[in-house]
N, C-alpha and C positions, 0 to 999 in steps of 0.2 A: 274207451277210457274216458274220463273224466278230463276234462281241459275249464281249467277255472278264468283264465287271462290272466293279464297283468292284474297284480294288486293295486297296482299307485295308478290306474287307470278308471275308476268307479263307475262314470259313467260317460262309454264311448264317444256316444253322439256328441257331447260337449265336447271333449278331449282331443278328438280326431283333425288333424291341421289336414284338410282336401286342397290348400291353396287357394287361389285369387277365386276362382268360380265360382259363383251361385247357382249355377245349374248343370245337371250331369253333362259330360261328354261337351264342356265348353273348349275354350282353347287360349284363357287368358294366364297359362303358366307357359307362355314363350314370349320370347323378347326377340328382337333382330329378327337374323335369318335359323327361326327352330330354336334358337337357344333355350332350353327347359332351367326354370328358377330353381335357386336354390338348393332344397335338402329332396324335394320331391322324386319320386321314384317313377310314379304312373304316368305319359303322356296325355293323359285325359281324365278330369275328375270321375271315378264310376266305375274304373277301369284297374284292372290289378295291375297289369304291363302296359301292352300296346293295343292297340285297336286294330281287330283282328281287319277290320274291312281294310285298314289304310289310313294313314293321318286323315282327320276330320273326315273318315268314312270314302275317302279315293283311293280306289285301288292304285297307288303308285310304290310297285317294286324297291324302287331305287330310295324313297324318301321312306318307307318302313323301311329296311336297310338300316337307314341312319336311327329312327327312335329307338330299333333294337339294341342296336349297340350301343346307342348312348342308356337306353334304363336298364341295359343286363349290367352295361359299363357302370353302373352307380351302385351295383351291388356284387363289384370285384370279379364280375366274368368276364375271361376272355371272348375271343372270338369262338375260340374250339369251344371253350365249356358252355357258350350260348346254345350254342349249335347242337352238343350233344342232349342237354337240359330240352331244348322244345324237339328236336328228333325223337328224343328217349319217350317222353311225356304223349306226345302226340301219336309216337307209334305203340305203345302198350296203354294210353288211357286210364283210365280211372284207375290208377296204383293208388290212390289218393284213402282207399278202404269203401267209398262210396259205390262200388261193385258190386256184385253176388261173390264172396270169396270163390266158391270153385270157378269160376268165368272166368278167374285174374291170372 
């Protein structure tokens, strides 16, 4: 189907708030210990969630742990519906249309 965007958005590249960064996968949207600024959603400019390797690319369990739930937390998931959302996604893959339809 057809996806036009936002109308009141004309031209993304201007429009788009990425936060403090100038360059992908930076880390000047935290303050203190992890606190993510403001309205932003993505722990890392570049990034739609979280950063599959691990904050700033370290595999540490315990601290993705935390970004998860604080950016699924910013768009009203619980703990279950995080869990179910990247379980579901991850175990059935490309629901997304971007598949071979019969494959899906």
């Amino acid at each position: 189907g057809f996806a036009g965007g936002r109308a009141d958005v004309w031209e993304p590249e201007q429009d788009v708030n990425w936060g403090s960064e100038t360059k992908w996968l930076g880390d000047e949207r935290y303050s203190g210990d992890r606190e993510l600024s403001g309205h932003l959603g993505a722990v890392q400019m570049g990034l739609i969630y979280v950063n599959p390797e691990g904050p700033n690319g370290k595999p540490d369990p315990i601290a993705a742990a935390r970004d998860i739930r604080e950016t699924f937390g910013r768009m009203a998931m619980n703990d279950e519906e995080t869990v179910a959302l990247i379980a579901g996604g991850h175990t059935f893959g490309k629901t997304h249309g971007a598949g071979d339809a019969p494959l899906l």
